[in-house]
Kinemage of the C-alpha trace (Angstrom):
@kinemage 1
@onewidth
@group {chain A} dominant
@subgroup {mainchain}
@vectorlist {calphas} color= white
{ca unk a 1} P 4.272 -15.237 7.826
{ca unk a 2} L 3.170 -12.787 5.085
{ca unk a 3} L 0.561 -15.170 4.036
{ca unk a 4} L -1.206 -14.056 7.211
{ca unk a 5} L -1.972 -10.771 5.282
{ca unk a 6} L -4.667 -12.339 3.187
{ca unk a 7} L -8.160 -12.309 4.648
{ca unk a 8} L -9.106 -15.562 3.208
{ca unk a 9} L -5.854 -17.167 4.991
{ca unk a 10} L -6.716 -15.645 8.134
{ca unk a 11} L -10.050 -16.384 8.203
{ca unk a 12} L -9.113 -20.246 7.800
{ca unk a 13} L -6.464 -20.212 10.271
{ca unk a 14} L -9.002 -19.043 12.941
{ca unk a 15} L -11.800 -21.400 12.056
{ca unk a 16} L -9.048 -24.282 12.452
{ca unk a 17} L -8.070 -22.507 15.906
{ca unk a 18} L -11.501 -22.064 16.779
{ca unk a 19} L -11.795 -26.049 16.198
{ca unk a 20} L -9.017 -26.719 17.990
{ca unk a 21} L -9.885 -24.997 21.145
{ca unk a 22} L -13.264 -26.624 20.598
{ca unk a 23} L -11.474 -30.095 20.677
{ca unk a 24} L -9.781 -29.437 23.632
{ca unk a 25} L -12.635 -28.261 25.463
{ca unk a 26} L -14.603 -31.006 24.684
{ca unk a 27} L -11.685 -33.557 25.417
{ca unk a 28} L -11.488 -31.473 28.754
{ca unk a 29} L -15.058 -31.628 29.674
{ca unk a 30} L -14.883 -35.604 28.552
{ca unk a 31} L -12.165 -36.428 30.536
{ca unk a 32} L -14.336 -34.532 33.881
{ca unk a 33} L -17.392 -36.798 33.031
{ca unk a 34} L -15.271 -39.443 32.984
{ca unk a 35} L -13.832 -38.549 36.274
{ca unk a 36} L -17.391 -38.264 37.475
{ca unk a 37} L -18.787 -41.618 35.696
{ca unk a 38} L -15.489 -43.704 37.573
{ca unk a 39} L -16.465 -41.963 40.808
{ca unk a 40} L -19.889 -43.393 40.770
{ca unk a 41} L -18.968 -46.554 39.047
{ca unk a 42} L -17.048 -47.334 41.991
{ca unk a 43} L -19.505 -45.677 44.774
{ca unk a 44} L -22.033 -48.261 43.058
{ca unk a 45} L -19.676 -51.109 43.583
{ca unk a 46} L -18.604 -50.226 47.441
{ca unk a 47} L -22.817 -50.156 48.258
{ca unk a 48} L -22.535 -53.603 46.328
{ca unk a 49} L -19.971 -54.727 48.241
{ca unk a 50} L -21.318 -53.542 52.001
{ca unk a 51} L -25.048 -54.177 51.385
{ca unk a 52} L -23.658 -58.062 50.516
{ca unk a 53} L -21.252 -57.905 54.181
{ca unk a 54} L -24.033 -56.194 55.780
{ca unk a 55} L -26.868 -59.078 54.437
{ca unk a 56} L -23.734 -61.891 56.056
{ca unk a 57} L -24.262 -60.519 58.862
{ca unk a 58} L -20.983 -58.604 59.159
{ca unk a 59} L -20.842 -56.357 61.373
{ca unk a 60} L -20.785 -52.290 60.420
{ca unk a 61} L -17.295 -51.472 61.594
{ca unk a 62} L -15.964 -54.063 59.535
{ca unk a 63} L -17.672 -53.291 56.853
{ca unk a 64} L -16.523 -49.734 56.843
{ca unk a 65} L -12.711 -50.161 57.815
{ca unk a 66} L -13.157 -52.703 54.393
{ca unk a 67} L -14.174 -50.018 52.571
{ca unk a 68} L -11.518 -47.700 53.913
{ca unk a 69} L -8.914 -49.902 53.858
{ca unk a 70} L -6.148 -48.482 51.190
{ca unk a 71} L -3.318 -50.663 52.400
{ca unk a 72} L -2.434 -53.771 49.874
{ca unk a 73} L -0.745 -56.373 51.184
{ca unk a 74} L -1.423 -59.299 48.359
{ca unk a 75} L -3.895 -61.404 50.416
{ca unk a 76} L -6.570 -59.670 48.603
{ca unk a 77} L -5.283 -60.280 45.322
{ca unk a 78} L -4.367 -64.000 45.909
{ca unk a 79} L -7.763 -64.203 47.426
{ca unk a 80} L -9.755 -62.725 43.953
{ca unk a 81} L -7.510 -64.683 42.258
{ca unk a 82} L -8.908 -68.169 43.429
{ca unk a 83} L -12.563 -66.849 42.857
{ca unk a 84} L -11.464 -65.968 39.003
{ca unk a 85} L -11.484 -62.258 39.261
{ca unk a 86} L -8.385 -61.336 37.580
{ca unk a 87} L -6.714 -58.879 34.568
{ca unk a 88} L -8.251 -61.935 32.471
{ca unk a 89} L -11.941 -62.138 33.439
{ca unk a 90} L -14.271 -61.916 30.679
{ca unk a 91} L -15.860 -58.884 29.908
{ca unk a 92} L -18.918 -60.299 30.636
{ca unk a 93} L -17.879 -60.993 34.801
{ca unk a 94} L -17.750 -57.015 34.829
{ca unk a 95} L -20.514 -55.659 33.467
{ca unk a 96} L -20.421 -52.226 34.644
{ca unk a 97} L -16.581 -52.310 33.715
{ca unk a 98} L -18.266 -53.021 30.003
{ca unk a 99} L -20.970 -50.770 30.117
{ca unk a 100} L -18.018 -47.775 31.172
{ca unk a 101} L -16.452 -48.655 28.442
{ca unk a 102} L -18.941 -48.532 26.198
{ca unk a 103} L -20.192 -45.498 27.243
{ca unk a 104} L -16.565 -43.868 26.924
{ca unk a 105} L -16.054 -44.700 23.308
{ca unk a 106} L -19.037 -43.828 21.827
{ca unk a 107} L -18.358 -40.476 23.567
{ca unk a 108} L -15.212 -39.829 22.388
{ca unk a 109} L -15.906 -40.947 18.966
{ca unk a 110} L -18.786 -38.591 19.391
{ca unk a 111} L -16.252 -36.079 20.001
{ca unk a 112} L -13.844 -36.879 17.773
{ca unk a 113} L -16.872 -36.719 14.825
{ca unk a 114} L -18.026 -33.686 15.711
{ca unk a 115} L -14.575 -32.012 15.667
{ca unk a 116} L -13.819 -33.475 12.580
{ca unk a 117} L -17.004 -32.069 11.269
{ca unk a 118} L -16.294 -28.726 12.573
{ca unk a 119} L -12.661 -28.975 10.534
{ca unk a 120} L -14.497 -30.318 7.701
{ca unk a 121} L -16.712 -27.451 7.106
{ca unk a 122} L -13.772 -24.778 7.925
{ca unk a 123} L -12.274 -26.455 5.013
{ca unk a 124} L -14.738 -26.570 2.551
{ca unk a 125} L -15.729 -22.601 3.365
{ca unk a 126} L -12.293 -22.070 2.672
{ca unk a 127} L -11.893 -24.132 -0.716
{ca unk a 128} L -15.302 -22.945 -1.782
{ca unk a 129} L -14.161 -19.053 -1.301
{ca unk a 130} L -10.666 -19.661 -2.623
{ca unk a 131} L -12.316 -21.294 -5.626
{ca unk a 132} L -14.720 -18.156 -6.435
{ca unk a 133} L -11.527 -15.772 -6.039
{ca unk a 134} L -10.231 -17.957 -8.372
{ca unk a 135} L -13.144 -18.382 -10.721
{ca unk a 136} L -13.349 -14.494 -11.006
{ca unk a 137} L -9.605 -13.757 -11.170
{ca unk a 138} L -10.056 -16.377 -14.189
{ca unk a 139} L -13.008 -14.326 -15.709
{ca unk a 140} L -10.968 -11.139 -15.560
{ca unk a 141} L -7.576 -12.795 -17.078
{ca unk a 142} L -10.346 -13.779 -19.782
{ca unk a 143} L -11.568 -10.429 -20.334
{ca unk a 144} L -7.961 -9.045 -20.411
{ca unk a 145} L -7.129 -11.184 -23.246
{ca unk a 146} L -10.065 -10.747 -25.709
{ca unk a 147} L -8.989 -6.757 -25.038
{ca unk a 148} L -11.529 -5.940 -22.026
{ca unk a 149} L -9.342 -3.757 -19.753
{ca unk a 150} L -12.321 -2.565 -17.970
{ca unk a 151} L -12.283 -4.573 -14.936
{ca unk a 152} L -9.564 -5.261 -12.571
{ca unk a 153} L -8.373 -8.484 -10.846
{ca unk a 154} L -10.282 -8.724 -6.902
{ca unk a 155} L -7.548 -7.708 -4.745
{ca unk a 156} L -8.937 -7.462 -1.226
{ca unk a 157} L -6.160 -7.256 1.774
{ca unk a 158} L -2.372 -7.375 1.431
{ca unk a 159} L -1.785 -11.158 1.150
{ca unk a 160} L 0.190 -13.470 -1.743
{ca unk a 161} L -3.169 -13.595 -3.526
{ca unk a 162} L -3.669 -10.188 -3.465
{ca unk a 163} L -0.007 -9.490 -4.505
{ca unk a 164} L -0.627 -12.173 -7.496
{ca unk a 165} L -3.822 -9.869 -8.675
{ca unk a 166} L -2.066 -6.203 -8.396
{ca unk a 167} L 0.821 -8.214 -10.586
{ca unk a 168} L -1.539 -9.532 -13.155
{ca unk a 169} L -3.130 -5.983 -13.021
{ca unk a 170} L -0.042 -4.121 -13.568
{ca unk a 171} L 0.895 -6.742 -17.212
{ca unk a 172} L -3.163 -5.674 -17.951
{ca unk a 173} L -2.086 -1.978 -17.629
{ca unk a 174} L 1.392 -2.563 -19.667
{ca unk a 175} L -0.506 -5.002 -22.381
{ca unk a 176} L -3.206 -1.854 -22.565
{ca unk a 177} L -0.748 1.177 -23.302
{ca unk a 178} L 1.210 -0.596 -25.610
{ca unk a 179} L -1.915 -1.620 -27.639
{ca unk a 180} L -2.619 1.847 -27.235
{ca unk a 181} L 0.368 2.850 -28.397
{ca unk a 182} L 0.696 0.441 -31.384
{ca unk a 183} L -3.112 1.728 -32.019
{ca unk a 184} L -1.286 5.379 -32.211
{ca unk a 185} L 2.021 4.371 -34.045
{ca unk a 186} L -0.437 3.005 -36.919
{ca unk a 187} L -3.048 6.019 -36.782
{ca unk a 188} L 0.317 8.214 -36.712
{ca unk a 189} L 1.849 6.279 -39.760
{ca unk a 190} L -1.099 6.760 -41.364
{ca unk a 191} L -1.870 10.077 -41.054
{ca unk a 192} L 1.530 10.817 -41.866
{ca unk a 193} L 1.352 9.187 -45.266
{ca unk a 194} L -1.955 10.552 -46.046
{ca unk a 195} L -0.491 14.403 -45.410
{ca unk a 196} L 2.184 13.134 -47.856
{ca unk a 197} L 0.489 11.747 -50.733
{ca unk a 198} L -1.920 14.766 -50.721
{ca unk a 199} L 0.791 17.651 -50.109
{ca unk a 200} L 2.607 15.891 -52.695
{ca unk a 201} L -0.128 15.643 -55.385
{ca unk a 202} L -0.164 19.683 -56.543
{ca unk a 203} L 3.640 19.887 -57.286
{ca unk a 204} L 3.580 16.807 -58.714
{ca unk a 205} L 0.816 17.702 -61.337
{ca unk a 206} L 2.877 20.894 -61.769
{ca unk a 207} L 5.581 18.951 -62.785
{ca unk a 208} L 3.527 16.971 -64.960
{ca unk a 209} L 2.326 19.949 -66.632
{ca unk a 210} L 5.305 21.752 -66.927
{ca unk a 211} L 7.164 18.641 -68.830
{ca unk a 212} L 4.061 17.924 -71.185
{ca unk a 213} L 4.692 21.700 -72.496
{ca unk a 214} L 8.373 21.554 -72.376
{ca unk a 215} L 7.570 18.191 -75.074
{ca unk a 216} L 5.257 19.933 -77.303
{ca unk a 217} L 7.303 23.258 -77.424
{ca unk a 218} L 10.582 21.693 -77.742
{ca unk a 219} L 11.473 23.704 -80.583
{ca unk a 220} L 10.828 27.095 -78.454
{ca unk a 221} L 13.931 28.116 -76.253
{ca unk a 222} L 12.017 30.686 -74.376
{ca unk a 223} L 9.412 28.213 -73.542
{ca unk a 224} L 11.569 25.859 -72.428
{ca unk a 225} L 13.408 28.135 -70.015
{ca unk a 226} L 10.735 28.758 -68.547
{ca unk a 227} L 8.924 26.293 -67.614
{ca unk a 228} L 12.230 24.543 -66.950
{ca unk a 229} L 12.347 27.241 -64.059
{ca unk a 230} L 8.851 26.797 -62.810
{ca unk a 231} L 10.142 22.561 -62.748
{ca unk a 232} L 13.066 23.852 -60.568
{ca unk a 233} L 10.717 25.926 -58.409
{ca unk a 234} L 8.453 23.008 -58.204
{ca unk a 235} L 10.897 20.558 -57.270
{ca unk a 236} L 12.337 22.633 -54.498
{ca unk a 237} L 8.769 23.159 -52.960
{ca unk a 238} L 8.610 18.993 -53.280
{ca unk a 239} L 12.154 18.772 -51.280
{ca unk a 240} L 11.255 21.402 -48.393
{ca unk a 241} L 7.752 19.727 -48.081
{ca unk a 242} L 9.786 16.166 -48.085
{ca unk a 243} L 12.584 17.751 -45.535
{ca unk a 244} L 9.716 19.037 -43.223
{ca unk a 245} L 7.823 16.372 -42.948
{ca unk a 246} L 10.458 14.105 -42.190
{ca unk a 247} L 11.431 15.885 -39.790
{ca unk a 248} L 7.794 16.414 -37.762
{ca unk a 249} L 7.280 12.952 -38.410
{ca unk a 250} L 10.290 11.891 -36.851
{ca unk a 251} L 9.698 14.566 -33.699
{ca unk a 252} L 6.462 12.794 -33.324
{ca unk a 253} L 7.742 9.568 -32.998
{ca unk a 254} L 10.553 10.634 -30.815
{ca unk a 255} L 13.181 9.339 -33.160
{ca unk a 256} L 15.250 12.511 -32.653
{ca unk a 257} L 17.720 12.749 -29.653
{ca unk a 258} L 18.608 16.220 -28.606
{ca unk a 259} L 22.026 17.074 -28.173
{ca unk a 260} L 22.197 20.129 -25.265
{ca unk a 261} L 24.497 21.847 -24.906
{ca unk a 262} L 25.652 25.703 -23.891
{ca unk a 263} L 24.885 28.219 -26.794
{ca unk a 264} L 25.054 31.827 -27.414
{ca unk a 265} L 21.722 33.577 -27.919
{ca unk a 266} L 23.003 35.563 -30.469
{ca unk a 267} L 25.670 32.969 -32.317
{ca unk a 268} L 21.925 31.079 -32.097
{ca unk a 269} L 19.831 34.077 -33.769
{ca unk a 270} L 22.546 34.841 -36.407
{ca unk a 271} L 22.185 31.046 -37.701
{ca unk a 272} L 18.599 31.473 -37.002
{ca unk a 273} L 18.055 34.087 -39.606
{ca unk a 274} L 21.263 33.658 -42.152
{ca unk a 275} L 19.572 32.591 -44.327
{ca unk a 276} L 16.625 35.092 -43.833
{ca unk a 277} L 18.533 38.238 -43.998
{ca unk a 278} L 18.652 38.637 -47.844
{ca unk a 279} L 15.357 37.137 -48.184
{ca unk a 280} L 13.986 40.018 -45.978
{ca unk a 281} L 16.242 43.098 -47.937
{ca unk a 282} L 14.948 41.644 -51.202
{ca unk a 283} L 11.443 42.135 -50.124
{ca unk a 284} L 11.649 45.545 -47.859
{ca unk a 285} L 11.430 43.939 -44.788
{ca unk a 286} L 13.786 44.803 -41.816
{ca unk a 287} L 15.197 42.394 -39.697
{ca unk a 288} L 16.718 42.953 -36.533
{ca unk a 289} L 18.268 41.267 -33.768
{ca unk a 290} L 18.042 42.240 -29.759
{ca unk a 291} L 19.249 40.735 -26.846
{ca unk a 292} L 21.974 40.156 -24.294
{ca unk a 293} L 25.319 39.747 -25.787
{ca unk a 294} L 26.417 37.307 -22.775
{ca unk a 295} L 22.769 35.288 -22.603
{ca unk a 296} L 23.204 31.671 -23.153
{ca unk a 297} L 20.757 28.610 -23.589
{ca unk a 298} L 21.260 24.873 -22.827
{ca unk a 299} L 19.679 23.430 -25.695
{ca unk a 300} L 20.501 21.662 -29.240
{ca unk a 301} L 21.842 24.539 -31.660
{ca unk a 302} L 21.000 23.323 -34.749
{ca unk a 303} L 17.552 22.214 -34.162
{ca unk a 304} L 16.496 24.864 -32.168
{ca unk a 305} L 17.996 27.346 -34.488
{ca unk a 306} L 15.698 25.702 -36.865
{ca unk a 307} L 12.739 26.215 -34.438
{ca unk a 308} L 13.837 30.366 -34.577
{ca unk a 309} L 14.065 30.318 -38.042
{ca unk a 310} L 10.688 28.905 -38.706
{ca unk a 311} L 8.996 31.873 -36.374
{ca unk a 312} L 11.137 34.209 -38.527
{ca unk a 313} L 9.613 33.117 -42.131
{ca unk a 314} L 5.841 32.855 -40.617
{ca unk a 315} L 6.730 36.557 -39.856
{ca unk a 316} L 8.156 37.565 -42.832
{ca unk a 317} L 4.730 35.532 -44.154
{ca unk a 318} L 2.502 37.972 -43.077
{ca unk a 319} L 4.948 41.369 -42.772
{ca unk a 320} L 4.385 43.675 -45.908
{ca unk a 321} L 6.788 45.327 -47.429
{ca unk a 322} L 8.431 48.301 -45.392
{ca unk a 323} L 7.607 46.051 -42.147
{ca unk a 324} L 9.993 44.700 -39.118
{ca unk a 325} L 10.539 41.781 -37.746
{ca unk a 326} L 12.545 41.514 -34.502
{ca unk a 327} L 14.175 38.958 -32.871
{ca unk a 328} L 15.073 39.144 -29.087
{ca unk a 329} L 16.015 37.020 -26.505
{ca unk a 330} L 16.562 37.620 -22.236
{ca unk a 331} L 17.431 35.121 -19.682
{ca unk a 332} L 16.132 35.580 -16.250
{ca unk a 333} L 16.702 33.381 -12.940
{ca unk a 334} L 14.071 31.456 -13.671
{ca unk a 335} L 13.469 31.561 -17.399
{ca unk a 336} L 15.160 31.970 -20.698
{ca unk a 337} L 12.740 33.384 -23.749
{ca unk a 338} L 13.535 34.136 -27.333
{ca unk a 339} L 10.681 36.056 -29.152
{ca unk a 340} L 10.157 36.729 -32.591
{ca unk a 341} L 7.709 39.851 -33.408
{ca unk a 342} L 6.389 41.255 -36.159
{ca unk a 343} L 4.135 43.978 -37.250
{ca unk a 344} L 2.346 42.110 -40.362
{ca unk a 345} L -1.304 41.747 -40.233
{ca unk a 346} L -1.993 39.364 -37.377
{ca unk a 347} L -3.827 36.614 -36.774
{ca unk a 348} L -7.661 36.153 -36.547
{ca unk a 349} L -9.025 35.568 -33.207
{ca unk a 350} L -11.098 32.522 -34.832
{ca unk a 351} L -7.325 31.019 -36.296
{ca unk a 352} L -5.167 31.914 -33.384
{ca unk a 353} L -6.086 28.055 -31.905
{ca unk a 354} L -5.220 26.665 -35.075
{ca unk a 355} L -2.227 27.827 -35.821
{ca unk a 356} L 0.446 24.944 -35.064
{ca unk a 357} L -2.309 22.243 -36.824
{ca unk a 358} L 0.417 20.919 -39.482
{ca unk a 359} L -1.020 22.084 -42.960
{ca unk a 360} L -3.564 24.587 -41.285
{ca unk a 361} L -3.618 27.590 -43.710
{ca unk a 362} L -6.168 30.640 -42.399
{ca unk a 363} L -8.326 31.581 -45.039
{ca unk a 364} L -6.840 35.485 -44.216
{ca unk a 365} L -3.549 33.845 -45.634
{ca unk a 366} L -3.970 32.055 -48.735
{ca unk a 367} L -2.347 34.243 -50.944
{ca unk a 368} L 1.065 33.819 -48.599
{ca unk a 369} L 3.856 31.303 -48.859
{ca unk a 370} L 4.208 28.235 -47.166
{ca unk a 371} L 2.371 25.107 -46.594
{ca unk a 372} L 1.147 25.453 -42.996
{ca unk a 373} L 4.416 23.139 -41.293
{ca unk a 374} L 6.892 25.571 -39.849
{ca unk a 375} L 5.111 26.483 -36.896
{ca unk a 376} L 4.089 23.012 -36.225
{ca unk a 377} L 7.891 22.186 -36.844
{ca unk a 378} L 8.724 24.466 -34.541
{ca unk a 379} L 6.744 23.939 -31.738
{ca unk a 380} L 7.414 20.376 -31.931
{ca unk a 381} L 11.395 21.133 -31.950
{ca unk a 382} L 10.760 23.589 -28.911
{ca unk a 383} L 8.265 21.016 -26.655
{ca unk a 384} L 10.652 18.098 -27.714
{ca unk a 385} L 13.727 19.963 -25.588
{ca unk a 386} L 11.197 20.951 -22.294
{ca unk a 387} L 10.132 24.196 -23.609
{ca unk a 388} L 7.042 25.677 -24.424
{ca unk a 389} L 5.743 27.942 -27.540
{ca unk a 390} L 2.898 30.190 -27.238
{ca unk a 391} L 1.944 33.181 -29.506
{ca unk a 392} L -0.340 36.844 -29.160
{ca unk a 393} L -1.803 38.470 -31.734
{ca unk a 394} L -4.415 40.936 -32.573
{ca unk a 395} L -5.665 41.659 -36.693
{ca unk a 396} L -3.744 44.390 -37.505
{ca unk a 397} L -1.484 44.681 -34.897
{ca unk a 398} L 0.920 41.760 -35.606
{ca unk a 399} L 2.258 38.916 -33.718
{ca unk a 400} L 4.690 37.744 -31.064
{ca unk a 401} L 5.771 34.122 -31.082
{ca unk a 402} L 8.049 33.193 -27.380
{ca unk a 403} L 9.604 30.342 -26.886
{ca unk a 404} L 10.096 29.846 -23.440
{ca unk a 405} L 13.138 27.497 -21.532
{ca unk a 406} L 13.554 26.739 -17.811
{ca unk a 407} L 17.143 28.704 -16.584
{ca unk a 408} L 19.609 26.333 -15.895
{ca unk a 409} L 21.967 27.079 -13.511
């Protein structure tokens, strides 16, 4: 009997019982005024009866053992039979038989009108308050589907009703985040195209400049070699620009699906900076590695390693020559960190909240490498696996990136 839950149910089921018990009250105190009305009906006829023996000169004790005579022994009837008082006498030989009976149905039709009245306007409340539950739940519905997710569906109690409107509530709230998220996947898509197109434009032009001169000085060997170089440089700026920002763009989306498993801080800071190491030698740089030997990480190698090396070049960035940059790692009971500090120049306090923007480039920092994606890379790599990336720094005093990784056991 769930349905007993919703208010408008409930309060219908009462006004029906309340009519009910009104019925049989009314039947109740009918059938007593009935009771009463016979009673006198027949008092009436017994003074009818004596006052006529009494005028014939009967005498009183007759008269009243007639009255009180119960006994029936057929003389009686075969007597009012012969004067024409039988279960056939017209209606109008009885008069106040007929006027009882009158009097008895228009009193329980009376009744019987007033209850059905009373039901009657139960009903109708109820209708009329089911209808405006209705009308608004229609409104809202309305509202949800020209894109109005403002309002929510009346839900008062714990009835069907109100099940049907927290229901229709929770499609609203599913048809709202994915039109939300549609809404994003397009603003992402385009945003993602537009830092495409204009990363793309500079090399591009380079390369357009570079093979106009290579055409008019196609005679000239040494001209040709070298701008055939700067075209080679060019061209591998265009495919690690490409590279990177497939690669955020996919993070962002979440079309990436880490791989965990168990690896070796330091296996994972070799790969890390492999690359790095003869980058850093060439320019002066020192680049060391710290840690515990038997510290491990549950997380995807490659990508992460990828993550670690992008800390490494934004610190070899902004590390002049005769610098350090140091990579170290420590796993706790709690928490696992690898941190990658330099002693370069730092990071203004005005930049510091900028830093992982993709593209941002500090205007301290324009005359440095890169195009403003690795730490965005990274952080996205490190987030996208549970972890969290967070950076001090101070101008002149350099800068410590830590990545930071809940312990597993």
């Amino acid at each position: 009997m769930s349905f007993l839950q919703d208010r408008q149910a409930r309060r219908y089921l009462f006004a029906v019982s309340w009519v009910c018990a009104l019925a049989v009250i009314l039947g109740a105190l009918f059938c007593m005024a009935q009771a009463r009305a016979a009673e006198r009906l027949l008092l009436t006829r017994e003074r009818q009866v004596a006052d006529a023996l009494l005028g014939s000169a009967v005498a009183p004790e007759v008269v009243a053992a007639a009255i009180s005579h119960d006994a029936d022994s057929g003389r009686g009837a075969a007597f009012l039979s012969r004067i024409g008082r039988t279960a056939h006498t017209p209606p109008h030989l009885l008069p106040a038989l007929r006027a009882f009976a009158r009097q008895t149905a228009v009193r329980l039709l009376a009744g019987v009108a007033l209850c059905a009245a009373a039901l009657l306007f139960a009903a109708l409340r109820f209708l009329r308050g089911w209808e405006r539950r209705c009308q608004n739940a229609e409104q809202a519905v309305r509202r949800f589907a020209s894109g109005d997710f403002g309002t929510h569906l009346p839900r008062v109690g714990e009835g069907a009703f109100a099940r049907l409107c927290a229901a229709v509530d929770g499609l609203a709230s599913a048809l709202q985040s994915k039109g939300e998220a549609e809404h994003r996947a397009k603003e992402f898509l385009k945003d993602a195209i537009s830092d495409i197109s204009h990363q793309l434009k500079t090399p591009l032009a380079a390369l357009r400049m570079y093979q106009e001169i290579i055409q008019g000085d196609a005679g000239d060997e040494a001209v040709v070699a070298a701008f055939s170089g700067k075209m080679a440089g060019a061209l591998a700026r265009m495919e690690g620009l490409i590279q990177a920002l497939l690669k955020i763009t996919r993070l962002d989306a979440g079309g990436i699906v880490f791989e965990k498993a168990r690896a070796d801080l330091r296996s994972l800071a070799k790969r890390a900076t492999a690359e790095l190491v003869t980058r850093a030698a060439r320019e002066h740089k020192a680049l060391a590695l710290r840690g515990d030997p038997a510290a491990w990480l549950l997380c995807d190698l490659d990508w992460t390693a990828e993550a670690v090396g992008n800390l490494v070049k934004n610190a070899l960035d902004h590390t002049a020559a005769g610098g350090r940059v140091e990579v170290s790692w420590e796993r706790t009971a709690a928490v696992t960190r690898i941190t990658v500090t330099d002693d370069g120049c730092g990071i203004a306090p005005e930049d510091i909240h900028h830093i992982f923007k993709r593209f941002y480039r500090s205007s301290h920092s324009l005359d440095t490498q890169g195009v403003g994606l690795g730490l965005p890379l990274a952080k996205a790599i490190i987030e996208g696996q549970g972890g969290a990336l967070c950076v001090w720094s101070a101008p002149g005093m350099g800068a410590r990136f830590t990545a930071s990784f809940l312990t597993e056991p």
